[in-house]
C-alpha positions in Angstrom: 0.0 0.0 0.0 1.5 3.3 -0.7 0.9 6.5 1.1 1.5 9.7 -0.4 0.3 13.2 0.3 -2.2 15.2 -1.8 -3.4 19.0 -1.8 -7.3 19.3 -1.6 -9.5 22.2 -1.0 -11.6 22.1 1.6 -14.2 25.3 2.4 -16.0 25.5 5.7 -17.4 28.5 7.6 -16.0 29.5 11.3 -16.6 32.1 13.1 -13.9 34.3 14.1 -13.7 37.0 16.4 -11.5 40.0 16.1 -8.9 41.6 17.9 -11.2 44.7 18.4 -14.0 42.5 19.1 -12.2 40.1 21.8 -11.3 44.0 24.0 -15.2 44.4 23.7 -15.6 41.3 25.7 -13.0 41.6 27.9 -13.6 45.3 28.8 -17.1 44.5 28.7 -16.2 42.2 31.9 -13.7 43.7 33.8 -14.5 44.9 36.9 -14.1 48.6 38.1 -11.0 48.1 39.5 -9.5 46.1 36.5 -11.3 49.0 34.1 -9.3 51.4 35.9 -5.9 49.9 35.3 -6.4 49.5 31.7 -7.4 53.3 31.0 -4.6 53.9 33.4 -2.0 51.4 31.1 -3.8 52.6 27.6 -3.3 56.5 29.0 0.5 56.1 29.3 0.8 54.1 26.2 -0.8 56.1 23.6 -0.2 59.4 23.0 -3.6 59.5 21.2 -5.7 59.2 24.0 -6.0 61.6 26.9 -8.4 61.8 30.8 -10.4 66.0 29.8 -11.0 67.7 33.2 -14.4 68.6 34.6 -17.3 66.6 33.0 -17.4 63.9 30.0 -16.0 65.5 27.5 -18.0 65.7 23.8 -16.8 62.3 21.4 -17.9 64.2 18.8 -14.6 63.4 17.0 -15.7 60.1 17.1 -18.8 60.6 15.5 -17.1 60.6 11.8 -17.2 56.8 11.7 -18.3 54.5 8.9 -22.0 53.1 9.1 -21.1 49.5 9.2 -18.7 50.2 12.0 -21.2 51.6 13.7 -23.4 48.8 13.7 -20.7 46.1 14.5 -20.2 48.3 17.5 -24.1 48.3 18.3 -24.3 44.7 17.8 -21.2 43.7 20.2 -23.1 43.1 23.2 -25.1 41.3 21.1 -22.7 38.7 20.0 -24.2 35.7 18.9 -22.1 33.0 21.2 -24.6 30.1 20.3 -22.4 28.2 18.1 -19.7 27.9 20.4 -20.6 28.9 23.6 -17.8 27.9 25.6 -15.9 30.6 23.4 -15.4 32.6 26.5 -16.0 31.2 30.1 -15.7 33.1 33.2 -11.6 33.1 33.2 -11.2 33.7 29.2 -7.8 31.9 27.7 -6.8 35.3 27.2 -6.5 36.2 30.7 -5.2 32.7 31.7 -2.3 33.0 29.5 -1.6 35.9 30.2 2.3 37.1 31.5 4.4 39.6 32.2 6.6 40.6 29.2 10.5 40.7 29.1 11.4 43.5 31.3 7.9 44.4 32.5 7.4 43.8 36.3 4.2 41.7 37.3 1.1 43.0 38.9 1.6 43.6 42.1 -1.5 42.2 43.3 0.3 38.7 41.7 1.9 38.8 45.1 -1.1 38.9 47.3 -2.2 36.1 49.0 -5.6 35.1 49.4 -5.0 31.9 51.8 -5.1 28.8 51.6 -8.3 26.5 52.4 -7.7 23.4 54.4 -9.5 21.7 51.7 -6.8 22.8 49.2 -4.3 21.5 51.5 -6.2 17.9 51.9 -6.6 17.6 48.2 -2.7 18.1 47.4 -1.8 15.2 50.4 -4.3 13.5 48.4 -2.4 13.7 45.1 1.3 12.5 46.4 -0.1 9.1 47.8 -1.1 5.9 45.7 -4.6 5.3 45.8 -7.0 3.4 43.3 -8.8 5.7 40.9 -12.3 4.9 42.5 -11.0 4.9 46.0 -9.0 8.4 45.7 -12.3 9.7 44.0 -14.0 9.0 47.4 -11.3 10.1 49.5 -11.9 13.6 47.4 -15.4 13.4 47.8 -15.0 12.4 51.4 -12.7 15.8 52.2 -15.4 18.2 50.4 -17.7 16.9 53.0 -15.2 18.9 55.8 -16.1 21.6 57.1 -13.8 24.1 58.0 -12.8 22.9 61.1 -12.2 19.7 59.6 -15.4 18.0 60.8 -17.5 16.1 58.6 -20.7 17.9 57.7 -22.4 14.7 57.5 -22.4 11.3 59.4 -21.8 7.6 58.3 -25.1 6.7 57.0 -25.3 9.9 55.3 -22.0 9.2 53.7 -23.1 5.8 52.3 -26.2 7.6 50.9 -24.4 10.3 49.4 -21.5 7.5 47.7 -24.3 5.6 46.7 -26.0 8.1 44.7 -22.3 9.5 43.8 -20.6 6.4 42.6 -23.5 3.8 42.4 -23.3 0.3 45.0 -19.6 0.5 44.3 -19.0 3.3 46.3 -20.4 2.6 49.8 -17.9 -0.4 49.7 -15.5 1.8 50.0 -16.2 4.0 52.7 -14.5 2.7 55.4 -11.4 2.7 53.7 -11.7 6.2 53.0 -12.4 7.1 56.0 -9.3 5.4 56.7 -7.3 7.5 54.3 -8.4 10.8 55.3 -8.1 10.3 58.8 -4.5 10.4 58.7 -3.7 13.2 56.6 -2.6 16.2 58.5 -3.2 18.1 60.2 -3.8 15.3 63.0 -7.9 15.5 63.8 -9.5 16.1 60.7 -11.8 14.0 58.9 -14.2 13.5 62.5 -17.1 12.9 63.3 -17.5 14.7 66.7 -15.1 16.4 69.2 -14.1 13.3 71.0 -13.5 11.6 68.0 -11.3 14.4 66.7 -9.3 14.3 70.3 -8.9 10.8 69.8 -7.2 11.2 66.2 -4.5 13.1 67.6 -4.0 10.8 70.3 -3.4 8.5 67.6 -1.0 10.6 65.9 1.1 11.9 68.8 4.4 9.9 70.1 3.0 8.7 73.6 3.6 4.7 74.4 0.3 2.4 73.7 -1.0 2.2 77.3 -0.6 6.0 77.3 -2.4 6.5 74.1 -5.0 3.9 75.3 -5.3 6.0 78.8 -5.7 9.3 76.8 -8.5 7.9 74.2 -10.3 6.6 77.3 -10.3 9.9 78.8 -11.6 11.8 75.7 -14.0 9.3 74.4 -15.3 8.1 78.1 -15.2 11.4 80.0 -15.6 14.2 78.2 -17.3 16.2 80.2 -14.9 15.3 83.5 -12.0 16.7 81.1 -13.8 19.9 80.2 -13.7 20.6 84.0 -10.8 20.5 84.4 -11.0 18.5 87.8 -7.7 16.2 88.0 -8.9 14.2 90.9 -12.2 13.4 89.4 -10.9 12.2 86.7 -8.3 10.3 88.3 -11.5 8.4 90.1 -12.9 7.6 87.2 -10.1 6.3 85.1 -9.0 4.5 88.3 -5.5 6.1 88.5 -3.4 8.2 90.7 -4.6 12.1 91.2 -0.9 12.6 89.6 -1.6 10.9 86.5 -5.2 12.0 86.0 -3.0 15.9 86.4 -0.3 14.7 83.6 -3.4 13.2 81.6 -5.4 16.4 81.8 -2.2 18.4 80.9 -1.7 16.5 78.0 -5.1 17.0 76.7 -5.1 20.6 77.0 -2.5 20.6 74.3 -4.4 19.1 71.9 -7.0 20.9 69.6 -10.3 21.1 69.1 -11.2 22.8 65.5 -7.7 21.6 63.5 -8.7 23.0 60.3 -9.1 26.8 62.1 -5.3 26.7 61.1 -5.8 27.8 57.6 -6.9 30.5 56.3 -10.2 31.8 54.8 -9.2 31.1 50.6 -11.8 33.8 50.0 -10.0 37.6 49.7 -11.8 39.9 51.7 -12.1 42.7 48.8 -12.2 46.3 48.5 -15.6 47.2 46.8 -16.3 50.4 44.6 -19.8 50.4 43.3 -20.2 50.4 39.8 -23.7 51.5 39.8 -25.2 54.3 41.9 -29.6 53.7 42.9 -30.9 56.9 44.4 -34.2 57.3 45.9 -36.3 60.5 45.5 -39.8 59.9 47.8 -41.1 56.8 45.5 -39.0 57.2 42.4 -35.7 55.5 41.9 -33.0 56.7 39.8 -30.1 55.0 38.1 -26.4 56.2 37.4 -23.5 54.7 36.9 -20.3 55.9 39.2 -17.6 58.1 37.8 -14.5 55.6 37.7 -12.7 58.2 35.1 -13.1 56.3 32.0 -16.2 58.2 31.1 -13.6 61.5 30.4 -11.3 59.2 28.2 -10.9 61.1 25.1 -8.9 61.8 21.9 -6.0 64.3 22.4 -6.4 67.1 20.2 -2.7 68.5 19.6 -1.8 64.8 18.4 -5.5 64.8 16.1 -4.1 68.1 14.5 -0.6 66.4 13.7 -2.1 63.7 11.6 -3.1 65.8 8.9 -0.1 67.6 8.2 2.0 64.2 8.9 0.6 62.4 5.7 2.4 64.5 3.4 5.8 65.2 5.7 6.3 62.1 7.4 4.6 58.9 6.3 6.2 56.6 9.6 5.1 59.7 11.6 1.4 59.5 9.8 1.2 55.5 10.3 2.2 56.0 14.0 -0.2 58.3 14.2 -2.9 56.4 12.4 -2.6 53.2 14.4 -2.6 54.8 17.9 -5.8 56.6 16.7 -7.5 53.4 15.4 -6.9 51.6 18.7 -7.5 54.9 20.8 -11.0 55.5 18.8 -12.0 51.4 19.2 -10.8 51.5 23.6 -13.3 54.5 24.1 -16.2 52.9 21.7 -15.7 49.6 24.0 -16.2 51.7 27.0 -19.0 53.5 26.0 -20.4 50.3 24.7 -20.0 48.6 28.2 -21.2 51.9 30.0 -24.6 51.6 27.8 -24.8 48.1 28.3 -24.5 48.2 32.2 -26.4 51.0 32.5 -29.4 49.3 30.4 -29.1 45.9 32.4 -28.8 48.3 36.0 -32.3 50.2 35.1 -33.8 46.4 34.2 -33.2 45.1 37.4 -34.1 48.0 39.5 -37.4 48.2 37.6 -37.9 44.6 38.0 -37.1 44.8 42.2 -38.7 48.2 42.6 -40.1 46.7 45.7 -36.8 45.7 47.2 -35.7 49.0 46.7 -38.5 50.8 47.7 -39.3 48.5 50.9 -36.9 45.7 51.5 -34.0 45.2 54.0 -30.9 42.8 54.2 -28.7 41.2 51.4 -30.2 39.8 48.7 -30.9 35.9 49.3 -31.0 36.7 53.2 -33.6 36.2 55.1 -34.8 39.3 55.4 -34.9 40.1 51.8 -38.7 39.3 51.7 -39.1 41.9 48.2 -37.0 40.1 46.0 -38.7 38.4 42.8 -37.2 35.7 41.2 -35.8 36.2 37.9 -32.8 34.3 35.8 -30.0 36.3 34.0 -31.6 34.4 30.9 -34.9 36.5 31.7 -33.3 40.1 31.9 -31.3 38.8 28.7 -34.4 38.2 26.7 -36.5 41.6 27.9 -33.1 43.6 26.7 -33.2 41.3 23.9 -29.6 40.3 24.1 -27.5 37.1 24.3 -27.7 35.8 28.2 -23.7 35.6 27.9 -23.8 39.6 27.5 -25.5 39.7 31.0 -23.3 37.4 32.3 -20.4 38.9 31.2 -21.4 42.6 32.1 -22.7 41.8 35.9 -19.2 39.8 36.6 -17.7 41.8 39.5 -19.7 44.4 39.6 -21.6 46.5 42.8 -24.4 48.3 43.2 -25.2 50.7 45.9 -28.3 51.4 47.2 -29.7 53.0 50.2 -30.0 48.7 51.6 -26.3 48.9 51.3 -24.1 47.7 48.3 -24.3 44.1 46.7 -23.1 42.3 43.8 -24.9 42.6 40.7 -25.1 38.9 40.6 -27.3 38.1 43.9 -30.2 40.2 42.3 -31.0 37.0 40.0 -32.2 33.7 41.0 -29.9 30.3 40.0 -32.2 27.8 40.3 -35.2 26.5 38.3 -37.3 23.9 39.1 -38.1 20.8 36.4 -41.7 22.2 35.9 -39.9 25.3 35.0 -41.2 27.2 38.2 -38.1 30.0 39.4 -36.8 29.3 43.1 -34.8 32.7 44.3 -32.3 31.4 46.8 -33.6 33.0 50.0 -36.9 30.8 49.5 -34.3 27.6 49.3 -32.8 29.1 52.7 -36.4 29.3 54.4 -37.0 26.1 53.3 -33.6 24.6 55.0 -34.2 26.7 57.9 -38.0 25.7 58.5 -37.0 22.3 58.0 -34.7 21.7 60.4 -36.4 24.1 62.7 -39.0 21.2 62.9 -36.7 18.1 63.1 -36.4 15.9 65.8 -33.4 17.3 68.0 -32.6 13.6 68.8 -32.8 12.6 65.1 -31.4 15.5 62.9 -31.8 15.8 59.3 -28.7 14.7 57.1 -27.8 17.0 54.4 -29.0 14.5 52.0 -32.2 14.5 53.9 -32.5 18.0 53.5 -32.3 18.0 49.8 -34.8 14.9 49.4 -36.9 17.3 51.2 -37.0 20.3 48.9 -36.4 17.8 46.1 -40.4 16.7 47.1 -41.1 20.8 47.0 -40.1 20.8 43.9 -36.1 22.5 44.4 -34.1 19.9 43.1 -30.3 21.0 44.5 -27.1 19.1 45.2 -26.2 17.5 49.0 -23.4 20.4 48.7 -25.4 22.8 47.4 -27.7 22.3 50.8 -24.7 22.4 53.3 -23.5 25.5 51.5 -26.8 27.1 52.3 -26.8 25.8 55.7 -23.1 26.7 56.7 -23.8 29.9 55.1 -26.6 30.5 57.9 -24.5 29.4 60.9 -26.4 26.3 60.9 -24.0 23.0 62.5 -24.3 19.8 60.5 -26.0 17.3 61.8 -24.0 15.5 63.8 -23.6 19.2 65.8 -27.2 19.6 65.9 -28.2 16.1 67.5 -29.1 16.3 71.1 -29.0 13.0 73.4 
């Protein structure tokens, strides 16, 4: 058989977005702070482009553009993402890729930690031992079920439901031998069920001799409540040993910890928030602004504008300079004004859709005293601005809005869940739910997690196991093995 290579033609249609059109997204995106380091970077970079004084200046000198610019400006938010929409997710390739250039020092914010999360720490242990692939998926699944203490949110049967449903009647097989795994990763005490049980682990862990470790874990998992006195004598009596030792027993306990995950810190930055968009109340009328953040004064610099002219006949390097800082200063100020108008428009839709938060509610949105909220899905607002849902997406990412309630993200003003029969859930309804339903459990017989969900599952909510303990950690609520009372 002989192989050879042949030229062919071969026409298809793709659909490719340009350079001008991926800033569009990206500025459209960027939060205020990000916004203001660009204008900031694009100001000392192009001579073209200047920040006027006093208030917006006039783009008139923009107003000389071609009329199918125009409309592919008009159209960006727009952008018909449908065929591909993965094209851009939430952390574009174009940001992920992104470094600093020869020479060019890196952000500085590069530098700034924002902590890391016990679970973080549990997963990389995870990754340097050798584990079967079903049993290391457990042991993964297993250490998302920690709370941040390092207690599981869940007990034993709850587990087996949750790795039956997870991994099918494989899964609860393996339990026990997770539970085995994640015991022992450090730090020494996670991966319990209760505070005994978390003594006991580092018991296990320390460097005392067997009858020692044996006399500690009686202590902890026996008498508690004798330890928690503090009483060495009475504890002596009851583990039958010498007031001395029940003193070097009681001493030793005092050393070990009771919440070992409290170690790490909270992953989650603790940011500095500058709204984007400004309500203001007036008796019973609301109006809508967007905040000055300085790009709304970006303009073309005119000394530079008046050079061109002349240049095209004297200089022609000078003129192309010229010419290709203007075309990239004239597209960064359309993409701003194009993200201003496209905020702006989505800000007005949701403050006429929750007038009545605005007018009369209280608290953060999906709180429980947000009782003026109505539920409504980004893909809702998207359709009664008639654009692409991804455009709403896009423009709410990292953005504020402050109101007389206080300031909140953009994004808790829509609702994330839908039920099958197409009915819309807004979160703090899931919350009341949680909270009336364990408000009524037995205190002897606490609702699981799982439990939980099988309940609003019945209400119609179907949500996730985690979803539920998110909600419920989120409301200072204790897991169930907290919450049960002998």
């Amino acid at each position: 058989m002989e192989l050879k290579q042949t030229p062919f033609l071969n026409i298809e249609q793709k659909q490719v977005l340009s350079p001008q059109m991926i800033q569009a997204v990206r500025i459209l995106q960027m939060s205020r702070a990000e916004l203001e380091e660009e204008v900031q970077g694009a100001l000392l970079s192009n001579p073209l482009l200047e920040e006027a004084e006093g208030p917006p200046p006039d783009q008139s000198a923009l107003e000389d553009l071609a009329a199918e610019e125009d409309r592919e400006a008009n159209d960006l938010a727009d952008l018909e993402l449908e065929r591909d929409p993965s094209y851009f997710d939430d952390d574009p390739w174009y940001e992920k890729i992104r470094a600093p250039k020869q020479g060019e020092a890196p952000a500085f914010d590069q530098f700034v930690g924002r902590g890391w999360s016990l679970t973080e720490e549990l997963l990389g242990q995870l990754e340097t031992m050798a584990l079967s692939g079903l049993l290391r998926q457990i042991c993964r699944y297993l250490v998302e079920d920690l709370d941040g203490d390092g207690y599981f949110s869940s007990d034993r049967e709850d587990l087996r439901e949750g790795l039956l449903q997870e991994f099918g009647e494989d899964g609860p097989a393996f339990l026990e031998d997770g539970l085995a795994v994640v015991r022992r990763l450090e730090p020494a005490g996670v991966g319990a069920f209760d505070l005994s049980d978390c003594l006991a682990l580092q018991i296990a862990a320390g460097e005392e001799t067997p009858a020692e470790k044996e006399l500690l874990t009686r202590a902890v998992r026996d008498f508690l409540p004798a330890c928690a006195d503090g009483d060495p004598a009475r504890l002596a009596r009851l583990l039958n040993v010498s007031t001395e030792k029940g003193a070097e027993v009681l001493d030793r306990i005092r050393l070990l910890v009771p919440r070992p995950g409290a170690v790490f810190d909270d992953p989650t930055p603790i940011p500095y928030v500058a709204p984007d968009v400004i309500v203001e109340r007036h008796q019973n009328t609301l109006f809508v602004r967007l905040a000055e953040d300085g790009s709304e004064r970006l303009t073309l610099n005119s000394t530079y504008m008046d050079m061109m002219g002349g240049a095209r006949a004297q200089d022609p390097d000078l003129s192309a300079y010229l010419e290709d800082h203007y075309q990239k200063a004239r597209q960064l100020i359309r993409n701003i004004q194009q993200r201003r108008r496209t905020l702006l428009s989505i800000a007005e839709a949701i403050v006429r859709i929750q007038e009545s938060f605005f007018l009369a509610g209280s608290g953060q949105p999906g709180s429980q005293e947000s009782a003026y909220l109505v539920p409504v899905t980004q893909q809702d607002l998207a359709r009664d601005l008639g654009v692409h849902s991804s455009t709403v997406s896009r423009a709410i990412r990292g953005k504020y809005l402050q109101c007389s309630q206080g300031t909140f993200e953009l994004r808790s003003f829509f609702t994330s869940r839908t039920t099958a029969s197409g009915e819309v859930f807004g979160q703090d309804r899931a919350l009341s739910m949680i909270r009336k339903a364990i408000g009524a459990e037995d205190p002897r017989h606490p609702l699981s997690d799982q439990k939980l969900a099988d309940l609003l599952a019945e209400e119609g909510l179907e949500i996730s196991r985690r979803t539920v303990a998110k909600y419920r950690s989120g409301m200072g609520i204790g897991s169930a093995a907290r919450r049960r009372k002998k």
